[in-house]
C-alpha positions in Angstrom: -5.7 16.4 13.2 -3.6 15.4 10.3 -4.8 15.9 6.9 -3.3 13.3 5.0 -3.8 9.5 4.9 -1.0 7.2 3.8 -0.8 3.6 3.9 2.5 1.6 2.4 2.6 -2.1 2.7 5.3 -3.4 5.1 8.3 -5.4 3.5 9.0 -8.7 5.0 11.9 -9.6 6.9 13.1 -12.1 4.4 11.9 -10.4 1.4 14.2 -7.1 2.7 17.4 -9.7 3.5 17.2 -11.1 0.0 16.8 -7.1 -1.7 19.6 -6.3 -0.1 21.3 -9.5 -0.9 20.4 -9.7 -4.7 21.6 -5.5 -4.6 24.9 -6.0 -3.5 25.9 -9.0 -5.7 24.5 -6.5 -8.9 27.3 -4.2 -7.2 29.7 -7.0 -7.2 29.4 -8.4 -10.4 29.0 -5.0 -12.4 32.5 -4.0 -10.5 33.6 -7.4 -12.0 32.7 -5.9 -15.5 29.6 -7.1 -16.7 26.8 -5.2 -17.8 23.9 -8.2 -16.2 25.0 -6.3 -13.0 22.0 -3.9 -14.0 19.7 -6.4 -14.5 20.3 -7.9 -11.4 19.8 -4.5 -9.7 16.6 -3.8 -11.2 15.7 -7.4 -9.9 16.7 -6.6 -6.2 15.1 -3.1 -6.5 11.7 -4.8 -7.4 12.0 -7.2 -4.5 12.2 -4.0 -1.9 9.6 -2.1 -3.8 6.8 -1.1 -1.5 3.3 0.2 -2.4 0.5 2.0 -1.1 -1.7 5.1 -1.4 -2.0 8.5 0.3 -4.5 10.7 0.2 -4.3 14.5 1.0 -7.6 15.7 1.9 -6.7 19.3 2.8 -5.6 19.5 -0.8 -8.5 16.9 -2.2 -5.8 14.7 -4.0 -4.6 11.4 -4.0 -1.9 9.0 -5.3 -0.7 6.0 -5.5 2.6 5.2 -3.7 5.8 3.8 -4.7 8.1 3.4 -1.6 12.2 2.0 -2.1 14.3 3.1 1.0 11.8 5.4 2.7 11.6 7.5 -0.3 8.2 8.1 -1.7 6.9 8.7 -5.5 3.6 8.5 -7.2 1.7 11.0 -9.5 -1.4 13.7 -7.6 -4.6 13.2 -9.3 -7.4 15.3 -8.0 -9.8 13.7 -5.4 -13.3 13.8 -6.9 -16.5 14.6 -5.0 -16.5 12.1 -2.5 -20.4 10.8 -1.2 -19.4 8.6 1.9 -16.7 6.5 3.2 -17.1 3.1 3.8 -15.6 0.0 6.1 -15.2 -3.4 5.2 -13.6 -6.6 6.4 -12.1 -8.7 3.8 -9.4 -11.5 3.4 -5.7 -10.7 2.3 -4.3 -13.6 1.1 -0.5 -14.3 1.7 1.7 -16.7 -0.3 4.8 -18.2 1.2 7.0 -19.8 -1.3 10.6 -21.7 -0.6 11.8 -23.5 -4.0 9.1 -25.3 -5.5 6.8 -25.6 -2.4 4.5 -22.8 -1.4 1.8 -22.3 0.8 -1.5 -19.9 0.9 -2.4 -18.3 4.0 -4.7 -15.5 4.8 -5.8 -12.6 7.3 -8.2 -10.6 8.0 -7.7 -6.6 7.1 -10.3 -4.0 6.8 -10.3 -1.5 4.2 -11.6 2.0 4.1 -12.9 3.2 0.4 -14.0 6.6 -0.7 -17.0 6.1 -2.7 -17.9 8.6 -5.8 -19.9 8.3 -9.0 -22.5 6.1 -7.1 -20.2 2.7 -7.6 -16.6 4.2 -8.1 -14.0 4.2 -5.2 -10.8 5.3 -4.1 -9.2 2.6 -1.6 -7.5 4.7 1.0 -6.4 2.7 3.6 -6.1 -0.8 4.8 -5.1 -2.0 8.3 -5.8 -5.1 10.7 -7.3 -3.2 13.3 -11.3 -2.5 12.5 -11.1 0.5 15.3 -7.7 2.0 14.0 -9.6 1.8 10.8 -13.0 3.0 12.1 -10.5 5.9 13.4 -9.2 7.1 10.3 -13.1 6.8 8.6 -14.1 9.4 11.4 -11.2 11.8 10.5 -12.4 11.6 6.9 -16.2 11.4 7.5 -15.2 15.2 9.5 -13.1 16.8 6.9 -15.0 16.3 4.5 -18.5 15.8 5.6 -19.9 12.8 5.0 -21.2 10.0 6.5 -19.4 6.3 6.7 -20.9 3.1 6.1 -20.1 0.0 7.9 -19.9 -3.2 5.7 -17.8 -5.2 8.4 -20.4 -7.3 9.3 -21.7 -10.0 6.5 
């Protein structure tokens, strides 16, 4: 049983194409001589910048998760007493934008919390699946015995 939660959000299709895209012209035109190579670097770097959260409960500590290329960073901070876990279903919202139009759309997720402090939580994991959720509440609630609470139904 593994230890260690992690959740990164997945980069589109499109958004990955136009990182790459926007990287390799900063190549280009920083070859070509000019310095506004960078900036457009940083630029494509922040389009294929990925984020998320692990939590290592053998070690009690958690961070949040900066992903570029596979390669992972973020600070530890120390897990504090966790009271329970808890599910719930909630609405991502998604926006698609080409030029100047641009549409809202939204799904369904569920999201797992660790609840300390009475009202403070750690979000810990978010998926579109309420039973591979529910899974990964179990394998908390055992390590670290407590209970979860299920706020999927309204």
């Amino acid at each position: 049983m593994s230890q260690r939660i992690s959740h990164i959000q997945p980069l589109a299709k499109v958004k990955g194409f136009f990182a790459i895209t926007v990287v390799l012209l900063s190549l280009f035109v920083f070859y070509e001589g000019s310095l506004f190579g960078l900036v457009i670097l940083a630029a494509g770097i922040k389009l294929g910048l990925r984020e998320g959260f692990e939590v290592d409960l053998k070690e009690k500590s958690y961070r949040k998760v900066y992903s570029l290329l596979g390669v992972k960073g973020g600070t530890w901070k120390d897990l504090p007493a966790i009271e329970y876990v808890s599910v719930f279903k909630t609405k991502k919202k998604i926006l698609s934008r080409v030029i100047t139009a641009e549409a809202i759309s939204e799904m369904v997720v569920y999201k797992l919390n660790l609840f300390y402090d009475r009202n403070q939580h750690i979000e810990a994991y978010v998926n579109e699946s309420k039973e591979k959720t529910f899974e990964v509440a179990q394998q908390v609630s055992n390590i670290l015995d407590i209970e979860i609470h299920d706020a999927t139904e309204n």
